[in-house]
N, C-alpha and C positions, 0 to 999 in steps of 0.2 A: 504494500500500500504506500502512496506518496502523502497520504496525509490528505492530499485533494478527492475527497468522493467523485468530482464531478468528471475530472480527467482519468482519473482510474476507470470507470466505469464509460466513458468515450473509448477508452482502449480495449476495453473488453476483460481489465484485470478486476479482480476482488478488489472491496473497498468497503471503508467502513460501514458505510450502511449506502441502499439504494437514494443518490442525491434525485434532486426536483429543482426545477423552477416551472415557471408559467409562460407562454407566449403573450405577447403583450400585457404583463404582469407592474412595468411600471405606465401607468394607465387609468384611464378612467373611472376604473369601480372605487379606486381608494377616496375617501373623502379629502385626506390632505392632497393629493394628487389635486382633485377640484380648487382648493381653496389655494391653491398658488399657481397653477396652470394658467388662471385667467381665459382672455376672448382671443381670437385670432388663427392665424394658423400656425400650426406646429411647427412649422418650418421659421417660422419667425423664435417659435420657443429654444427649439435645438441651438439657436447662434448664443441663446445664454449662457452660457460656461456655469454658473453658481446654481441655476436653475435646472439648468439638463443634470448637473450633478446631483441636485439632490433628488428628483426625480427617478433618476436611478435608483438611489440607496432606497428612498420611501420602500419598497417590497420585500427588497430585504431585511431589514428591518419586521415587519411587520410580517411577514410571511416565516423567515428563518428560511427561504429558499438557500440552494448551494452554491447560484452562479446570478448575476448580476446580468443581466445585459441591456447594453448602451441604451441611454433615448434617443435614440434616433428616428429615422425613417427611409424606407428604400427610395423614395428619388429623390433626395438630397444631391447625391452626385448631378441629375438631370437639372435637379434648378442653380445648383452652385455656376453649371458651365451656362447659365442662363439662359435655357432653352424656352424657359415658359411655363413652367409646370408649377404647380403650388397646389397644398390640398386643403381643400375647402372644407371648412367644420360642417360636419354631417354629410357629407357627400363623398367625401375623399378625392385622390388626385383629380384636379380637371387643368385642361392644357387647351388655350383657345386658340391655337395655330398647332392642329395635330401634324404630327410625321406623315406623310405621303408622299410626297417625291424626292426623288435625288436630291432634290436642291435643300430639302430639308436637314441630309446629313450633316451639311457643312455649320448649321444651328446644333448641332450636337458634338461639339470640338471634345478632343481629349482630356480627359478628366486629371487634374493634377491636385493631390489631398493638399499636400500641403501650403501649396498656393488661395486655393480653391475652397477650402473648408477647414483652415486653422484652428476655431469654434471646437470643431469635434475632438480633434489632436487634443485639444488644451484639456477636454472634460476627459478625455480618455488616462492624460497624463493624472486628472488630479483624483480621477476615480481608484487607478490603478495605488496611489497613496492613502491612498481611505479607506480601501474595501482589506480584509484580513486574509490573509494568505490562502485561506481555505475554498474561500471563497469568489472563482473566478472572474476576470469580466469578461462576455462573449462580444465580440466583435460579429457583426451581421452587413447585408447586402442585399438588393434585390437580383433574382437570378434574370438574364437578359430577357425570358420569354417573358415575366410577369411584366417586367418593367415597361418593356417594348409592347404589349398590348394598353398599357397608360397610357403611351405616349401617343402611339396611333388610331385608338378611339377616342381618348382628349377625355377621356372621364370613365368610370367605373361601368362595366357592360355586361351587359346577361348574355349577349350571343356573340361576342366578337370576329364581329361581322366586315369590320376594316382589318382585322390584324389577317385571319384568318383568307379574304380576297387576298392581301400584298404576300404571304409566303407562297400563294399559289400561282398568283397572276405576276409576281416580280421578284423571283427568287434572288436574283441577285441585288438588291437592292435590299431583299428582308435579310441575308447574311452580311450585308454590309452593315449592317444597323447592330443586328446581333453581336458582328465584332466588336462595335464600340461598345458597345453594351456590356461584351466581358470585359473590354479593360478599364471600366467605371467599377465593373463589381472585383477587380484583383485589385486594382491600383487604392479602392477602398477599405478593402478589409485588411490589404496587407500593411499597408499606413497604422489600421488601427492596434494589428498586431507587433508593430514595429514599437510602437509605443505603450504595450504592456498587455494587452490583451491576448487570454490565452488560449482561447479555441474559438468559432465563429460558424453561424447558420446560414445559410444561402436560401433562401424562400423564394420557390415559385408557386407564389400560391394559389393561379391561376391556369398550371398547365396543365389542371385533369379538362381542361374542358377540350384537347386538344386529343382523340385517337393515335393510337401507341403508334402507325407507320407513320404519320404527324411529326409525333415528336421525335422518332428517331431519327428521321431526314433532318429537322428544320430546327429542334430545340437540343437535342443531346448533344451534340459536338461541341456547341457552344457552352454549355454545362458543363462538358468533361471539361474543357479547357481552363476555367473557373477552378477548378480543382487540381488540374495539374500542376497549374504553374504557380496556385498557392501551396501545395505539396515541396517544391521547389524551391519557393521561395520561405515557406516558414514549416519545413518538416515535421516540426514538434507541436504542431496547434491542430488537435482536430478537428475536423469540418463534420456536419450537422447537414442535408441535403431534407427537404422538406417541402410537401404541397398538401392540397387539401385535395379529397375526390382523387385522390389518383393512385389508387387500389391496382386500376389495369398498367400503372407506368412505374410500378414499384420495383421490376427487375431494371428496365430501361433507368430507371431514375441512381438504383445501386450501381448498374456499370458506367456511372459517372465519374464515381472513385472515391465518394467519400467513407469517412470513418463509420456514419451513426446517420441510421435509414429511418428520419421521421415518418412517424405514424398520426393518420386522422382516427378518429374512432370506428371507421366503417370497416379493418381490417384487424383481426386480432393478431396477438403479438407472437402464439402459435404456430398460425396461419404464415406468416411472414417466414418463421424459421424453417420450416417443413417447405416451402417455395424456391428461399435462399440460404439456407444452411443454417445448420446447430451454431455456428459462430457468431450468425449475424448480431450486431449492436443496434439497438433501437431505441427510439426518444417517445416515451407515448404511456398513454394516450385515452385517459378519460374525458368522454366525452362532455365538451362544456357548459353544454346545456345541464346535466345534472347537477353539478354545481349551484343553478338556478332553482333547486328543485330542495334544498336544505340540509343540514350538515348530515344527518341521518340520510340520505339518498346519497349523498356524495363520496360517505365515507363508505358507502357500502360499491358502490363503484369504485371506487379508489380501492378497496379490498381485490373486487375482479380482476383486475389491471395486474395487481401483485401475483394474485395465485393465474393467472395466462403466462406472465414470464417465468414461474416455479424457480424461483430462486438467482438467472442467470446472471454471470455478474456483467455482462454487458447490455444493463438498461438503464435510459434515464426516466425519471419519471415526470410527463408532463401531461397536461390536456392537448388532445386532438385539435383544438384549432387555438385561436386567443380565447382570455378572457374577456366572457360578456359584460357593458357595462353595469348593468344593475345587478350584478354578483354580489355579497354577500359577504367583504372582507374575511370576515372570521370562519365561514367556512372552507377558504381555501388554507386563511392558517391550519385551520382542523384539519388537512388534507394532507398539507407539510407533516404536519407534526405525527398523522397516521401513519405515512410512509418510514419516516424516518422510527418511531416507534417498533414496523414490522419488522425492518427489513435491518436491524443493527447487528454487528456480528457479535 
């Protein structure tokens, strides 16, 4: 054991006990979260340095989760190179001059962290000094397909009906995009791992809407690549690969390369291993709606979740997708504090 649950268990090694956090865990359900967050966009919030910082901590804190991660947002990179995008409260990203033609790309210049979003560097620097050794901070990204369907429907969509026309009707223009899109999601996370952070998630959490011949033409390479060249450039931080709905893209999604094969709730954690091997590592995955449903539903969920991985030490324990807002603070402490109760060595 290194002392770290979280990285232990990213590797597949025994560890004190099975570690947790929450996807979007520093967020909206907490009350103080509310009462310092204020009105605007998040994107206006994240350039706070004192603000993102404690944003951050607030869950841990209050949760006793195992890993931290950043307040950020995945198109951060898209608006730092000032292409237009910002996400509007209650709507999420919208972009009033979406991606569609070549001429677009040149509005999407190469992402440079340190130039470009100093802000984050700063909050990552002073996080990495605050937060206790045990307990990580993850460094995250949007993966190019999520991101690149923001950009090119210009707002959050049920049928992605522009992304889905440009990879068919303009193949070389949607891998053109795709590329730059990996090097906003390497050039980001590895900045942030340069700067203390010790493992990092990639979320596409938009690519189940996308059939697996789909995605293996048009989204995987560009994913694997995401991961290669952070394998490369920071061997020692595991990577986290993760979508919602994408049960059918879970092998296609593993031969991207990463360490730890996020789980939504719709696929058990059995299921996954019997698919891709006794070995697999996996981040999951009670569903988060129960949470919404009271401590006694959640913790009995949160029980299931433990007896489907029967012990294995390569799990982390999370919900299936974020936290919903009107969640229940105290019952996702009761969640932490169940896991961490079962699963101690």
């Amino acid at each position: 054991m290194s002392g770290v649950p979280f990285l232990d268990a990213a590797l597949g090694r025994p560890a004190s006990h099975t570690p947790v956090w929450f996807m979007r865990q520093a967020g909206r359900s907490l009350p103080e979260y509310r009462a310092l967050r204020g009105e605007g966009s998040i994107l206006d919030a994240i350039k706070q340095v004192d603000l993102s910082v404690e944003l951050t901590l607030q869950p841990v804190r209050r949760y006793g989760v195992d890993a931290a991660v950043l307040y950020s947002d995945i198109v951060v990179p898209a608006h730092a190179v000032q292409f237009g995008i910002d996400v509007a409260p209650g709507t999420g990203p919208v972009c009033e001059q979406p991606f569609r033609t070549e001429a677009d790309l040149a509005r999407l210049r190469v992402f440079e962290p340190e130039a470009d979003t100093p802000y984050v560097l700063a909050t990552v620097d002073a996080l990495v000094k605050e937060l206790p050794h045990e307990v990580p901070l993850l460094a995250f990204a949007g993966a190019p397909f999520t991101v690149a369907s923001y950009l090119i429907e210009g707002r959050p969509s049920r049928t992605y009906e522009h992304t889905k026309r440009m990879l068919h009707t303009q193949p070389e223009l949607w891998h053109s995009l795709m590329e730059r899109l990996t090097q906003h999601a390497v050039a980001s996370i590895a900045s942030q791992l340069s700067h203390g952070a010790r493992a990092f998630q990639l979320f596409d959490s938009w690519a189940g809407t996308l059939g697996r011949a789909d995605y293996e033409q048009f989204v995987l390479p560009h994913s694997a690549s995401v991961f290669a060249q952070l394998r490369e450039l920071h061997p020692d931080a595991p990577g986290i690969h993760y979508g919602v709905g994408c049960d059918h893209l879970l092998e296609s999604m593993k031969a991207a390369g990463p360490q730890v094969l996020g789980l939504d709730w719709r696929t058990t954690i059995t299921d996954a291993r019997v698919r891709m091997g006794a070995d697999l590592v996996v981040q999951g995955n009670l569903d988060p709606v129960l949470a919404l449903a009271g401590t006694e539903v959640a913790l009995a969920g949160t029980d299931r979740v433990l007896a489907d991985n029967a012990g294995h030490p390569g799990h982390i324990f999370n919900l299936g997708h974020g936290v919903h807002p009107p969640t229940d603070p105290d019952v996702l402490t009761a969640v932490a504090a169940r896991v961490h109760e079962r699963t101690a060595a």
